[in-house]
N, C-alpha and C positions, 0 to 999 in steps of 0.2 A: 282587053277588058279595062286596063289601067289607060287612059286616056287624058294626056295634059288638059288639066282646068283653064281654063280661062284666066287668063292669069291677072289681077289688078296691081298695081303698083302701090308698094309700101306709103304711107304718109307718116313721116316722121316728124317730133314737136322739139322743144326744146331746142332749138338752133341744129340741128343733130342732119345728116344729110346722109343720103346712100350713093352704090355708086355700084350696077353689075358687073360685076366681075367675068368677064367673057371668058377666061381664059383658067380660072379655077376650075378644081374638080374635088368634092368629095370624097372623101375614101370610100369604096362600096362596104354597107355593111353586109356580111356574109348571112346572117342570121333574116334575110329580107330578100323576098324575092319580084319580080315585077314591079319594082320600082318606079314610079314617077312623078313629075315635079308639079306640086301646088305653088310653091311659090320657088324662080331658080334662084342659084347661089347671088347672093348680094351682100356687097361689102356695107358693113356698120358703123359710119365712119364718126368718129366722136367729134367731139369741140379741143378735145386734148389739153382738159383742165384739170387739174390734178385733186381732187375730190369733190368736183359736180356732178351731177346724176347726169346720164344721156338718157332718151327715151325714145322709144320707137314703137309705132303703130302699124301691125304689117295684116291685110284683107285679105281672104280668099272665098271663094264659092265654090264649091261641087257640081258638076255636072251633072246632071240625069245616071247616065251611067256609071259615075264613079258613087255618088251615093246609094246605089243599089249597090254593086260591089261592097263599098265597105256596109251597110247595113245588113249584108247576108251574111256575116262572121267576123263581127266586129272583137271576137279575142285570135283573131288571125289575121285580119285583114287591118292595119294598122294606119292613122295620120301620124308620120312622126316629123316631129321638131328637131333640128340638128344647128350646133353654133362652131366657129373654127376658129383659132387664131391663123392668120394669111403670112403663108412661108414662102417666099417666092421663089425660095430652093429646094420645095417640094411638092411634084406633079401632081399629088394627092394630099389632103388634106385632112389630119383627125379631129376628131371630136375634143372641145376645146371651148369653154363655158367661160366667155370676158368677166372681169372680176366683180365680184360683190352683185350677181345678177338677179334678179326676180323677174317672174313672169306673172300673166296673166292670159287665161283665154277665156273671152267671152265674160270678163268679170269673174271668173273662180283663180286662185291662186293654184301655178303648178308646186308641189311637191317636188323638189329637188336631194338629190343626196348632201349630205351636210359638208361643209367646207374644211379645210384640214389643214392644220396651221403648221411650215416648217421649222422646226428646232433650230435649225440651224442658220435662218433665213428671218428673226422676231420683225426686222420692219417691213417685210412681205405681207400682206391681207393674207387669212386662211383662203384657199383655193379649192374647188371642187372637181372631184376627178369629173374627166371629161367622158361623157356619153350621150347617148342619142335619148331623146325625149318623146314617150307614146302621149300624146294629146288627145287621143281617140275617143274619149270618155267625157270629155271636156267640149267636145267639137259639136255642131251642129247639121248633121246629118240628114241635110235637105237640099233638095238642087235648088241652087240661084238663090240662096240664102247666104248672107254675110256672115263671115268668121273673123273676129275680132282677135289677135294677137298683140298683148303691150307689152315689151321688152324694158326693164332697166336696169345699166349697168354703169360702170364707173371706170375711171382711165385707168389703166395697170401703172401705180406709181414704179415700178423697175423701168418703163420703156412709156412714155406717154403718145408716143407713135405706133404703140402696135395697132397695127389694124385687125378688125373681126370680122366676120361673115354668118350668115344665116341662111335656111332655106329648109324648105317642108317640101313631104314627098308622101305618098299613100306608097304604101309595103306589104306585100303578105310573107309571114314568119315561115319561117324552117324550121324544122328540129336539126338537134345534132344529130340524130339518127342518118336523116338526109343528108347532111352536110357529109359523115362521116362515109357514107357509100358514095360520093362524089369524088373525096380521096381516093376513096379504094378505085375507082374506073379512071382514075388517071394512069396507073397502074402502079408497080414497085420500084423503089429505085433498084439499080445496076448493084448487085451484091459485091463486085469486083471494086466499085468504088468504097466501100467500108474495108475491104480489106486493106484497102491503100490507107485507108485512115491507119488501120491496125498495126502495118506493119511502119506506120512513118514513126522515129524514134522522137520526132517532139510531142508524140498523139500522148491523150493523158493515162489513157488504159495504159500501153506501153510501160507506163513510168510506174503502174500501179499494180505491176505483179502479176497481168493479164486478167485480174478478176472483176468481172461485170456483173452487175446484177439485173436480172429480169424483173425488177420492181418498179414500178410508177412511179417518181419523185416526186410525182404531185398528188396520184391515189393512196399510196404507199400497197398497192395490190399489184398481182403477175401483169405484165402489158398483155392487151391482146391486140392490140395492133403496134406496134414501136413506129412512133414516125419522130421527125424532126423538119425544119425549115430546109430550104433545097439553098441557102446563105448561110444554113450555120456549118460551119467546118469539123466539130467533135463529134465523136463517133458513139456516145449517148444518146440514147432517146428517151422518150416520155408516152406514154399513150395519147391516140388522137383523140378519143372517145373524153377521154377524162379531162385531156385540153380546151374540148368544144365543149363541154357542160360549166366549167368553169366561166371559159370564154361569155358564155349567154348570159349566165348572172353576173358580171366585170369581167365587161371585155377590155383586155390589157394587150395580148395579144403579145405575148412575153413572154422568150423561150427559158423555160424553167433552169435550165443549167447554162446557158453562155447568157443569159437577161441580156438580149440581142432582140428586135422584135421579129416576131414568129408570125406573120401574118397570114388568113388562110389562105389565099391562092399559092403561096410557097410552101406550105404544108405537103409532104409525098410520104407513104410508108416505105419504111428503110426494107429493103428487100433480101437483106442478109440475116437480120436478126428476125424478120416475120418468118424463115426458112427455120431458125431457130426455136421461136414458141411454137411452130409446128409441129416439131418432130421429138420436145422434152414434155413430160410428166408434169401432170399441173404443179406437184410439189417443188418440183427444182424449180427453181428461183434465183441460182445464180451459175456463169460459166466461167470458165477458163478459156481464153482466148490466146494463140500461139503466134508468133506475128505473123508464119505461113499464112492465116485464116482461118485454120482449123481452129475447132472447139472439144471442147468435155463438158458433160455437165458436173456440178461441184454440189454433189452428196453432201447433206447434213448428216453427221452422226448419229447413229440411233442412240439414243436414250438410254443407258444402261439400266438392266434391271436393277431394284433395290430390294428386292426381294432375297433375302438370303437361304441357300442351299440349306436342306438339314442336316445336323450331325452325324456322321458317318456314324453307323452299327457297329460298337466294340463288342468286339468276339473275345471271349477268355478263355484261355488254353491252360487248364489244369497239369501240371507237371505230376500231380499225386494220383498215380494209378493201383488202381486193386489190383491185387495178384491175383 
């Protein structure tokens, strides 16, 4: 159904030149499925002036079929706009907004998230977290009809050679629901590998008295799935569910306890502690772990009543007896 557009080549002004990038890739995002490319990845290449605007003017048209596709469910069938900075030390590439940028499509302004100035960085321009851009709304939604994309951006005064990249893609959305039964069919990890975590003496549990807790650190609720990145080494987990909902409104993709990145195809449910929220009371909430592997669940104390007992029945024993 998703079928490469026709592809026109960018015309860019202001002295500004591009240049495809054969050999870039994307990072997939998870949250999009059937993917493909309106316009491919192309480098952005500026003038490398240190506060001149570069501009760029990039065209596409929809195909017959693909503007049926998206006009058949256009809050799931998505155009989206994506920008990189070019890492040539990385196979894959994130989402990555060159500095001081504005768009436009078709003459309306995109709405971007607002820029974020480091404290500790004052002659850095405020920066925009980087993410992918739905245009879908914006777009015109007819075969063989021109779409108008004007990009402006400005040279990153830290590095006036970084180079950027661009490229638009039709997507239709996933839930995390899906996403999250995609983990689960890859199936558990190996329980014997958590033990090895557990019983290793530099493991942090180890050092922390064996007590773990069955809470989300990012929901602050019982996990019901525990998972972790199949790169991160600590024997902690987080919930997937609670990851991937996160993830779709700011995708960070950032393992909440080693801030390591957690990306979804590394994502696996931990297969030792899912054996564990199986088999404990929704109320326990935390274990004891022995370095063997075994567990206990770790009872909260009940409540003591405050209710006070009533005063014992005093009986009086007359010593004055009638004769």
């Amino acid at each position: 159904m998703c079928q490469s557009a026709e592809i026109k080549k960018m015309r860019i002004t202001r002295s500004s030149s591009i240049r495809k990038s054969n050999n870039m890739q994307f990072r997939p995002l998870p949250f999009y499925d059937k993917s493909c490319f309106l316009i491919e990845p192309n480098e952005l290449k500026s003038r490398g002036i240190v506060g001149k605007p570069n501009d760029a003017e990039i065209t596409f048209q929809l195909t017959i079929d693909q503007a049926d596709y998206v006009a058949m469910d256009r809050d799931k069938v998505n155009i989206i706009l994506r920008f990189c900075h070019i890492d040539s030390h990385l196979s894959e590439q994130d989402d990555n907004f060159p500095p001081e940028i504005s768009i436009t499509v078709n003459g309306s302004p995109v709405i971007l998230a607002p820029a974020i100035s480091n404290p500790n960085r004052p002659n850095v321009p405020p920066k925009r977290p980087g993410q992918h851009v739905d245009i879908t709304k914006l777009c015109k939604i007819c075969p063989l009809v021109t779409n108008k994309v004007n990009v402006r951006w400005f040279v990153d005064p830290t590095d006036k050679h970084r180079a950027y990249a661009t490229t638009i893609i039709i997507g239709e959305k996933v839930t995390p629901e899906e996403l999250l039964n995609r983990i689960k069919e890859r199936g558990y990890s190996d329980p014997e590998n958590t033990k090895r975590l557990i019983s290793d003496s530099d493991s942090e549990v180890a050092t922390t008295n064996l007590q773990y807790s069955l809470m989300c650190p990012l929901g602050k609720m019982k996990m019901m799935s525990p998972c972790k990145s199949t790169k991160c080494s600590h024997v902690l987990c987080f919930d997937a569910f609670i990851y991937l909902q996160m993830n779709e409104k700011k995708a960070t993709w950032i393992c909440p306890i080693c801030y390591k990145p957690a990306y979804y195809p590394d994502l696996i449910i931990d297969g030792f502690f899912m054996d564990i929220i199986e088999k404990t009371e929704s109320n326990v909430t935390e274990v004891a772990l022995n370095l063997d592997g075994t567990w206990s669940p770790v009872l909260k104390m009940e409540q003591q009543s405050t209710t006070k007992n009533p005063p014992p029945e005093i009986i009086t024993i007359s010593s004055d007896e009638d004769d």
